[in-house]
FIMIFI-939985 format. One record per residue (C-alpha): residue number from 1; residue in three letters; x, y, z. Coordinates in Angstrom, 2 decimals, decimal comma. Example, Ala and Ser with C-alpha at 12.3 -4.5 7.8 and 13.67 -1.06 7.14 Angstrom:
# residues 2
   resi   resn         X         Y         Z
      1    ala     12,30     -4,50      7,80
      2    ser     13,67     -1,06      7,14
This chain:
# residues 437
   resi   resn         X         Y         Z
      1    unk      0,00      0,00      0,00
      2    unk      1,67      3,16     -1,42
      3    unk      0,53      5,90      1,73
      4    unk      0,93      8,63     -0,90
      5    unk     -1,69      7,10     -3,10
      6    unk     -4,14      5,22     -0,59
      7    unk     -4,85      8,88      1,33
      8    unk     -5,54     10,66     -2,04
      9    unk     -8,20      7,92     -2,79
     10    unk     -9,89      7,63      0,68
     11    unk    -12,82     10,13      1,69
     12    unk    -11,39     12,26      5,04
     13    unk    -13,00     10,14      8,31
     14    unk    -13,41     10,07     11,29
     15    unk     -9,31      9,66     12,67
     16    unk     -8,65     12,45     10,22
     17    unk    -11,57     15,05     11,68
     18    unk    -10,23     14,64     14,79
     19    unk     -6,46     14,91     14,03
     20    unk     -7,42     18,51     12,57
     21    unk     -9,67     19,28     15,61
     22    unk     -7,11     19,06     18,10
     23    unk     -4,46     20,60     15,44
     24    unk     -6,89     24,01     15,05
     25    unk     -7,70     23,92     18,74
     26    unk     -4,15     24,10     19,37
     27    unk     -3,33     27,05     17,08
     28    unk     -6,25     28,70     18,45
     29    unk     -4,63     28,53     21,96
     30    unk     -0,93     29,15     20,01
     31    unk     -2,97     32,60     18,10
     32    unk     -4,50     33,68     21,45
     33    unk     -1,24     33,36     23,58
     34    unk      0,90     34,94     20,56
     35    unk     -1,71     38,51     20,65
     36    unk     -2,11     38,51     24,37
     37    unk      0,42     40,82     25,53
     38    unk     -1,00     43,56     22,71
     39    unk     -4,65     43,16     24,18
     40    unk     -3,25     43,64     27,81
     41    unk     -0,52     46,89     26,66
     42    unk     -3,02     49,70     27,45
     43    unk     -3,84     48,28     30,57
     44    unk     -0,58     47,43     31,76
     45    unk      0,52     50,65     30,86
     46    unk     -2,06     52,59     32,58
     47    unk     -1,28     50,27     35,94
     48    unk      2,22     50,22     35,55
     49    unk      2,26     53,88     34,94
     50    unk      4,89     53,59     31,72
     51    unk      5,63     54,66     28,84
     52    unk      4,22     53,04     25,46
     53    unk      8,04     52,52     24,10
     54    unk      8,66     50,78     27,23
     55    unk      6,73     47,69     25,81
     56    unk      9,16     47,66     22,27
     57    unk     10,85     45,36     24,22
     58    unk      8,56     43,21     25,68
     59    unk      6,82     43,06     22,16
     60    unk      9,99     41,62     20,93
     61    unk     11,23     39,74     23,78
     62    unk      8,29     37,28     23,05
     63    unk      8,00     37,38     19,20
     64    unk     12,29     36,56     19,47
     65    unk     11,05     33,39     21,00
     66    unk      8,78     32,80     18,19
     67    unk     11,61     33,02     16,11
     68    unk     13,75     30,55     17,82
     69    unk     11,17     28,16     18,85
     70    unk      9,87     27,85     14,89
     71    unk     13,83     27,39     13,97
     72    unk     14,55     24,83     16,47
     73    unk     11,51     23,01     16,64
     74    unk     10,67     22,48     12,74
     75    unk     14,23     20,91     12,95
     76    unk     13,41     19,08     16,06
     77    unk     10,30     17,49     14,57
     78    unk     11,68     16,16     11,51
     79    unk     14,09     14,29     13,60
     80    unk     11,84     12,45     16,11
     81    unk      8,58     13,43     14,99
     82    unk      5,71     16,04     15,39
     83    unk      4,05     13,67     18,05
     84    unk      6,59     14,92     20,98
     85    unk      7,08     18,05     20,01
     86    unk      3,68     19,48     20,07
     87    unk      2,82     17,69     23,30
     88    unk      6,40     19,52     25,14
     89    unk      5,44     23,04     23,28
     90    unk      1,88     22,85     24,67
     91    unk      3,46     22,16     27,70
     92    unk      5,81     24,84     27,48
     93    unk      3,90     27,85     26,47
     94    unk      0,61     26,82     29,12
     95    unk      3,47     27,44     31,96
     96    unk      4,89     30,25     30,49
     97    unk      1,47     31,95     30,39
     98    unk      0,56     30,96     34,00
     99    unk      4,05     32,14     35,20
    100    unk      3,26     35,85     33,32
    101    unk      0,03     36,47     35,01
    102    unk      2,59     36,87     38,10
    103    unk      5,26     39,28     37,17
    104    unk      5,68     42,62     39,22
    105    unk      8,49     44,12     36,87
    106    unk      9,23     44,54     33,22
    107    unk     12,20     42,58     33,02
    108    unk     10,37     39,56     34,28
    109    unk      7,94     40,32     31,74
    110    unk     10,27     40,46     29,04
    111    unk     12,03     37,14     30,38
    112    unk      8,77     35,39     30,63
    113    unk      7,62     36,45     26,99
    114    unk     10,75     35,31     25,69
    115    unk     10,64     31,54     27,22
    116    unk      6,66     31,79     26,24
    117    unk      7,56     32,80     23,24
    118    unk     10,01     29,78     22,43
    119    unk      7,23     26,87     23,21
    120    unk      4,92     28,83     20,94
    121    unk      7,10     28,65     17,67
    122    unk      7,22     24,87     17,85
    123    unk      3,11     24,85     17,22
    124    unk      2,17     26,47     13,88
    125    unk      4,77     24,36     11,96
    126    unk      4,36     21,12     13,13
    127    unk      0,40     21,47     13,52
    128    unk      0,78     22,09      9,72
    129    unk      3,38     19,87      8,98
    130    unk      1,18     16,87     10,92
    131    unk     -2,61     17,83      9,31
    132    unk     -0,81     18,31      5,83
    133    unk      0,76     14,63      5,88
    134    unk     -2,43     13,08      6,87
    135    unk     -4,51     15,02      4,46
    136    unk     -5,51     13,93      0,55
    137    unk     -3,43     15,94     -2,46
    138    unk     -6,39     17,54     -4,00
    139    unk     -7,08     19,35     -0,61
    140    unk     -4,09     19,54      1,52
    141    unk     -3,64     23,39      1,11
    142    unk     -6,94     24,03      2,04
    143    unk     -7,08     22,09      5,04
    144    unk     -3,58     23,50      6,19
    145    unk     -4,93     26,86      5,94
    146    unk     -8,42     25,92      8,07
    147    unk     -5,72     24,81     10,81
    148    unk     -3,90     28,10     10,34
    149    unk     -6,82     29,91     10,49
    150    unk     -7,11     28,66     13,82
    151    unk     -4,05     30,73     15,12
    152    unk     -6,16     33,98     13,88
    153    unk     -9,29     32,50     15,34
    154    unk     -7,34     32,61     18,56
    155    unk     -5,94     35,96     18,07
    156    unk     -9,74     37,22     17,89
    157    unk    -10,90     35,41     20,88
    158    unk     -8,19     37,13     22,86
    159    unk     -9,80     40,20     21,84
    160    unk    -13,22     39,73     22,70
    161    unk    -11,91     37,33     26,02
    162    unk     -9,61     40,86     26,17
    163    unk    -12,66     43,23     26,32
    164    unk    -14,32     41,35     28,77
    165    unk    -11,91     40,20     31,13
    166    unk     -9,58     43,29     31,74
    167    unk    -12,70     45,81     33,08
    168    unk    -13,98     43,09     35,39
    169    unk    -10,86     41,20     36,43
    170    unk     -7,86     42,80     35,27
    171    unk     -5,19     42,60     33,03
    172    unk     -3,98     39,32     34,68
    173    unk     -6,73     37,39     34,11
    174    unk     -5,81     37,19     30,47
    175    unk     -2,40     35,38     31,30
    176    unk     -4,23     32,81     33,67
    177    unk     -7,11     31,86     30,90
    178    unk     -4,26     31,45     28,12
    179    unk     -2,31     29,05     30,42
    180    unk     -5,33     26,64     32,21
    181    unk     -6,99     26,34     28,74
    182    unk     -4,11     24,36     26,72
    183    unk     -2,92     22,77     30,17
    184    unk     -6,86     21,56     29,34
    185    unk     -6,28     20,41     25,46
    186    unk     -2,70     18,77     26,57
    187    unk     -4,34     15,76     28,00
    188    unk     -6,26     15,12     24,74
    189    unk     -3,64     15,40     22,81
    190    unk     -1,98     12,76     24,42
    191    unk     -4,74     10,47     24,32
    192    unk     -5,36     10,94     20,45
    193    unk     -2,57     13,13     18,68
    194    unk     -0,82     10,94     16,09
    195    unk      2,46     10,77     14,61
    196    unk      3,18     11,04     10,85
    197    unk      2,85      7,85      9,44
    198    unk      5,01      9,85      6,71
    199    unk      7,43     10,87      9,03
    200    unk      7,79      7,12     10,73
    201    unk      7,95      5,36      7,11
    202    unk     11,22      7,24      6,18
    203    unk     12,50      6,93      9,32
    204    unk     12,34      2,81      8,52
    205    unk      9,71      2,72     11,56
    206    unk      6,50      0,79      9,27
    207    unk      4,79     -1,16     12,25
    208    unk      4,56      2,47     14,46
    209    unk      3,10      3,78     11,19
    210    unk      0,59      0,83     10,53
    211    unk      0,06      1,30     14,21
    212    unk     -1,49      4,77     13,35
    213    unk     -2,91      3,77      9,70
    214    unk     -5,02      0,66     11,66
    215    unk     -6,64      3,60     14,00
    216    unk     -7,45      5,52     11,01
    217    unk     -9,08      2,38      9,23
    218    unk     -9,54     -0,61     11,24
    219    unk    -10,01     -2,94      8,47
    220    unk     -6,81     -2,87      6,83
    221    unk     -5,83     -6,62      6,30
    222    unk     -2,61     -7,71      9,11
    223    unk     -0,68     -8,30      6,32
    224    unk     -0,85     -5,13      4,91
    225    unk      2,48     -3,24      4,38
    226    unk      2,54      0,75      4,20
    227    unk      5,11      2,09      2,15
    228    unk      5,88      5,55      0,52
    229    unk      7,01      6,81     -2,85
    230    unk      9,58      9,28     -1,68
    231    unk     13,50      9,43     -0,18
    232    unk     14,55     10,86      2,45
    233    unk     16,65     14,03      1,85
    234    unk     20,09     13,51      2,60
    235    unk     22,39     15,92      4,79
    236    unk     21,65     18,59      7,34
    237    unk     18,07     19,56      6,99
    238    unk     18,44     23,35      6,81
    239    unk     21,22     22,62      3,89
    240    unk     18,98     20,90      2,17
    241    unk     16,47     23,72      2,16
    242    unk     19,36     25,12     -0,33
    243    unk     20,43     21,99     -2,46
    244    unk     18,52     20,00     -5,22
    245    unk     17,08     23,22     -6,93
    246    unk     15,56     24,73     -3,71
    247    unk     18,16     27,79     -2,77
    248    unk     16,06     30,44     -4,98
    249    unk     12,56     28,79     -3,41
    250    unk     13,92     28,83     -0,41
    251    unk     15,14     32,71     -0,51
    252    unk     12,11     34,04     -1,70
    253    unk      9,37     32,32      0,78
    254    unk     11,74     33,75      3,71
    255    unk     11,48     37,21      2,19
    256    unk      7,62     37,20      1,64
    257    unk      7,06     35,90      5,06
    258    unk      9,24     38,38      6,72
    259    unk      7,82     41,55      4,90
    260    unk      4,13     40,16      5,54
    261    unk      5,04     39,51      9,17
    262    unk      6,80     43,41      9,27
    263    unk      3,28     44,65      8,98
    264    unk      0,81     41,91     10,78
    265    unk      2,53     41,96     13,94
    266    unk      2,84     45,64     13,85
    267    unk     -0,56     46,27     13,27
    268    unk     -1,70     43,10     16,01
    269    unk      0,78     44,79     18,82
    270    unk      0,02     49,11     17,81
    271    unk     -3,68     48,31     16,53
    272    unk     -5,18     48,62     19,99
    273    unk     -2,45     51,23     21,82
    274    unk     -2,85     53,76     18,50
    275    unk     -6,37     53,59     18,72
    276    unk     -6,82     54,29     22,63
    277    unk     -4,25     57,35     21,45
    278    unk     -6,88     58,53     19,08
    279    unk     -9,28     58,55     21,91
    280    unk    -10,97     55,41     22,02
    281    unk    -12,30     54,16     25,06
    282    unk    -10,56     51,22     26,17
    283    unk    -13,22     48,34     25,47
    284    unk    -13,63     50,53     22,09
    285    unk     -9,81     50,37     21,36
    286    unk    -10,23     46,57     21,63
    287    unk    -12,85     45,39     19,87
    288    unk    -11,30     47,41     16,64
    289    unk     -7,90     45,75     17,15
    290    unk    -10,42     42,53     17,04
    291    unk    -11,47     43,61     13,39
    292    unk     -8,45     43,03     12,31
    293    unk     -8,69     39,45     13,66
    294    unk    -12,16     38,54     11,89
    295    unk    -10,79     39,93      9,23
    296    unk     -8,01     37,31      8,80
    297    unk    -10,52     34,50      9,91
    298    unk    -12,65     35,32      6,80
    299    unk     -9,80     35,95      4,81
    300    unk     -8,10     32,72      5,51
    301    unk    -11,51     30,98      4,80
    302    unk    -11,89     32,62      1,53
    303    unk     -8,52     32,88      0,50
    304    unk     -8,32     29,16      0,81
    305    unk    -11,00     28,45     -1,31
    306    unk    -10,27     30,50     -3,78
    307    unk     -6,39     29,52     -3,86
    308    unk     -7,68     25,56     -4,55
    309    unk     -9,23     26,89     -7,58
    310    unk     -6,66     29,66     -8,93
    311    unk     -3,86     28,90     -7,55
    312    unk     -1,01     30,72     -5,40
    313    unk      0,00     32,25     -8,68
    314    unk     -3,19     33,97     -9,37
    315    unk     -4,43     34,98     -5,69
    316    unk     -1,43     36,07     -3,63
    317    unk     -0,11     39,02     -5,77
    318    unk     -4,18     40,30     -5,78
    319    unk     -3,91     39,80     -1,95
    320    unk     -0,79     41,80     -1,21
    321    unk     -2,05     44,89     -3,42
    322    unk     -5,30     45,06     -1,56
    323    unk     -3,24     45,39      1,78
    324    unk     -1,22     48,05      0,07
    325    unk     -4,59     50,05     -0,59
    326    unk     -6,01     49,28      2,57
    327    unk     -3,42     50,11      4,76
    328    unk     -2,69     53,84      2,60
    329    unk     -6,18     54,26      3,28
    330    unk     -6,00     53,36      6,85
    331    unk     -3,65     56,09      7,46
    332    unk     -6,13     58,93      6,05
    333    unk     -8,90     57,57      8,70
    334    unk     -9,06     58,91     12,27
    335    unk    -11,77     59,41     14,55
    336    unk    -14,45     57,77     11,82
    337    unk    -15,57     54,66     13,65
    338    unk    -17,05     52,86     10,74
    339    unk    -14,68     54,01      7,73
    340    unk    -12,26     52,69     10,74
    341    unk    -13,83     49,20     11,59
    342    unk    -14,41     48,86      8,12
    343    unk    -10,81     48,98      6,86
    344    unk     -9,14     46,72      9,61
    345    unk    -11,69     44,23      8,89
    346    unk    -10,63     44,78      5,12
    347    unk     -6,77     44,77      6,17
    348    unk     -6,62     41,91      8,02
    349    unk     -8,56     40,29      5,34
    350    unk     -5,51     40,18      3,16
    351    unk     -2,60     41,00      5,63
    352    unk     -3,78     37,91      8,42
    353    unk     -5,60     35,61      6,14
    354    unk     -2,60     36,25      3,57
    355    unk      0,03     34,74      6,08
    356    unk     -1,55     31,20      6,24
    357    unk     -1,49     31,22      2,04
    358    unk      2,16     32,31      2,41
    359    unk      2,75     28,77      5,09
    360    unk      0,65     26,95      3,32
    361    unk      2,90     27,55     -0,18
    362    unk      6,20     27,00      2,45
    363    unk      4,55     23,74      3,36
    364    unk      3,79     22,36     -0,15
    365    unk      7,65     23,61     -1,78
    366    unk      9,10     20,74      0,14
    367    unk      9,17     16,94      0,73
    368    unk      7,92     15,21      3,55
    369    unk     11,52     14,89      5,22
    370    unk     12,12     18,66      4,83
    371    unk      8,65     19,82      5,55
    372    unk      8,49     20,87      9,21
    373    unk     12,14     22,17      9,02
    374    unk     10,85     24,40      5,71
    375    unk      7,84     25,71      7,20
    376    unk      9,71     26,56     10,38
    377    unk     12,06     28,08      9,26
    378    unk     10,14     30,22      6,76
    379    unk      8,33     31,13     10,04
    380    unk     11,68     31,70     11,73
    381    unk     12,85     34,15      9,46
    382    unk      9,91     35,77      8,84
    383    unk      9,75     36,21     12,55
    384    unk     12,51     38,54     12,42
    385    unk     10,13     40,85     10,38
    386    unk      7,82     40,25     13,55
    387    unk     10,33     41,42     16,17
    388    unk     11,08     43,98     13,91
    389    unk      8,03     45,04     13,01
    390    unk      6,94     45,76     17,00
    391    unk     10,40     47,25     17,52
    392    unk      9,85     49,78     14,69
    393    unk      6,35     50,37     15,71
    394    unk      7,87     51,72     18,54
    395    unk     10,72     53,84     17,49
    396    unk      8,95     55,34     15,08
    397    unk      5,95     56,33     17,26
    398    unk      8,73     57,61     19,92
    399    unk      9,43     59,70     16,97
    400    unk      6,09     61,01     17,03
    401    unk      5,63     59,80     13,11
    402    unk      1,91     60,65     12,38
    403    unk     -0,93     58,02     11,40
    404    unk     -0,56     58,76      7,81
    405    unk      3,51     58,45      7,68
    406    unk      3,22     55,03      9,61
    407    unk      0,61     53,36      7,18
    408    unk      2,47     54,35      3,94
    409    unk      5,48     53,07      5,11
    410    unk      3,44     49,60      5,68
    411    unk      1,45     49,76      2,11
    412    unk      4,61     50,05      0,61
    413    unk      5,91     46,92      2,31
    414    unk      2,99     45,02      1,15
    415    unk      3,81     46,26     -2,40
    416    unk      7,38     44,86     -1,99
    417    unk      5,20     41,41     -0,46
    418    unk      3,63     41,22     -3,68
    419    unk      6,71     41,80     -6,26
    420    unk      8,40     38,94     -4,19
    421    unk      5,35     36,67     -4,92
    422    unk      5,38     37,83     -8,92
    423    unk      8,73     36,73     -8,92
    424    unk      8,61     33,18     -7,17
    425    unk      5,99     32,55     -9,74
    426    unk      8,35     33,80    -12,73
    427    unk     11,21     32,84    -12,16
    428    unk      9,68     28,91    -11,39
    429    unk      7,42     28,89    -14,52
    430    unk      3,96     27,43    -14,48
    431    unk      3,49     25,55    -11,25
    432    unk      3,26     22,25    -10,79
    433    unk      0,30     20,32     -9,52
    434    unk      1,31     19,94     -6,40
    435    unk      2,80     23,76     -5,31
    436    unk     -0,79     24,88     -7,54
    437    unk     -3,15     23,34     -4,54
């Protein structure tokens, strides 16, 4: 039984449904832990008494972690598998949460973000890595995205958990939800999260992976051998994100990811802080940052769908131009409540539901062996746009840069996000099946 083969002609069941459930209900914790501290900033700084560039580091304390955790992770995983290392993440990033909701000083709060931060990168590449290798050809790029989505589902249920939780129980309260609820999921996972049978196959391991295949359909005969058309890669891992035709690939997805991240994670950490500056009223300031959020839900949802039927080539250049008008516009809007709600729904549309497209093309430009490692470290990098996106947010606003300077200067790195994808697309010719879905 070729694995390849046998999932591409087999309807999604039961095992399957479940494998994504608990995949998407751990991004959803992963998205509300990673937007947490920029719901709690105007509240922290109005207790605290600080100023808003105080928080630049803090911001990038915990996206830093992000960076490292999706670097060493996606390694990690294709070594021994995704199996462990979502289960320690989880782990990881519940006590880091729990430990925050204590902190009396900023550099704790900067430690603590960082060592969050690190258990949070391993999720988002090996949740995709794991529902993409049990998932059919013809719609793994879909259902990778409907997992990403969950990390932007997340994000918005931080803000609305945000709005409600900081006037009636503080600030801290948001710290102690986001660490009980995946200490919650952790236990399911360990009951029913599977390993790769991809991963174990070329790691020579075929009774662990029949072990996992008889789950997923009982009646497979005993004699039944799995067995999978593809090598492993040879070499170091990240190397090989550079040999066998893959250096230029490689290059470009790490640029588009870290210009896209520049400007989410600017607007997710400012969106909220900018708007209480414009005199919002705190609950106000919130639920508009949350636009943003159900903005990238829908987008991801749509953006999916139409990607299985256009193609990467077609949608993500259209994407990236729409968040260049958006955000110009976005900068010409203050004080108009729904000109403003309207346009961070819009923006997020393209800027939040854009960044699962951009993973989900990371996760489809490489073999199984190489997958996790390419998708985190695609993350990785682009995570150094999102520590540098905060950072900048904050310089420049020390700078007292008005509303209109700061949006240009994002439109025109969503312009740059959508010359990089024109040129993946040129410069590797009419896409092939599998990079098209």
């Amino acid at each position: 039984m070729e694995l390849g083969k046998w999932l591409d002609e087999r309807p999604l069941g039961g095992f399957q449904y479940r494998l994504l459930a608990l995949c998407g209900l751990c991004m959803i914790l992963d998205g509300f832990d990673v937007q947490a501290m920029g719901y709690v900033a105007p509240a922290l700084l109005e207790d605290w008494g600080i100023a808003k560039s105080a928080l630049g580091p803090v911001f990038a304390a915990g996206l830093f972690g992000l960076l490292l955790g999706a670097l060493l992770f996606g390694v990690l995983s294709d070594r021994i598998g995704r199996r462990p290392v979502l289960l320690t993440c989880t782990l990881m990033f519940a006590s880091g949460m729990l430990a925050t909701a204590a902190v009396q000083t900023l550099p704790q709060l900067i430690a603590l973000r960082f060592l969050t931060g690190l258990g949070l990168g391993g999720i988002m590449p090996n949740a995709m890595a794991l529902a993409g290798e049990y998932s059919p050809a013809r719609r793994r790029a879909s259902l990778m995205m409907v997992i990403s989505c969950g990390f932007t589902a997340g994000a918005l249920l931080g803000g609305l958990l945000a709005a409600w939780l900081i006037p009636a129980h503080g600030w801290r309260s948001v710290f102690i939800v986001g660490g009980v609820a995946p200490l919650l999921l952790w236990l399911p996972m360990l009951r029913g999260l599977p390993e790769s049978a991809r991963f174990l196959l070329l790691r020579g391991r075929a009774e662990q992976a029949s072990f996992w295949l008889r789950l997923m359909e009982p009646g497979l005969p005993a004699d039944c051998r799995p067995w999978l058309a593809e090598t492993p890669t040879a070499g170091n891992s990240v190397a090989a994100l550079f040999g066998d035709g893959l250096a230029r690939r490689t290059s470009l997805l790490w640029l588009l990811s870290f210009l896209n991240l520049i400007v989410l994670y600017f607007l997710s950490n400012w969106m909220p802080s900018l708007l209480r500056a414009q005199g919002l009223q705190m609950r106000d300031a919130l639920l508009a940052g949350s636009m943003l959020q159900l903005g990238g839900v829908v987008g991801t949802l749509l953006l999916g769908w139409w990607i299985d039927r256009g193609g990467f080539r077609r949608i993500l250049p259209l994407c990236f131009l729409f968040a260049a008008l958006g955000l110009w516009l976005l900068g010409q809007v203050e004080g108009q409540a729904l000109w403003l709600y309207a346009l961070l729904f819009c923006v997020g549309f393209f800027i939040i539901g854009g960044q699962p497209a951009v993973n989900a093309l990371a996760a489809s430009a490489y073999p199984t062996s190489l997958r996790a490692t390419g998708v985190g470290w695609s993350l990785g990098v682009g995570r150094v746009g999102s520590v540098l996106g905060p950072w900048l947010g904050g310089v420049l606003i020390g700078l007292a840069w008005s509303q209109a300077a700061l949006f240009a200067l994002l439109a025109l790195v969503s312009l740059a996000s959508a010359a990089v994808v024109w040129v993946y697309h040129r410069d590797s010719g009419r896409p092939r099946r599998r990079e098209a879905l």
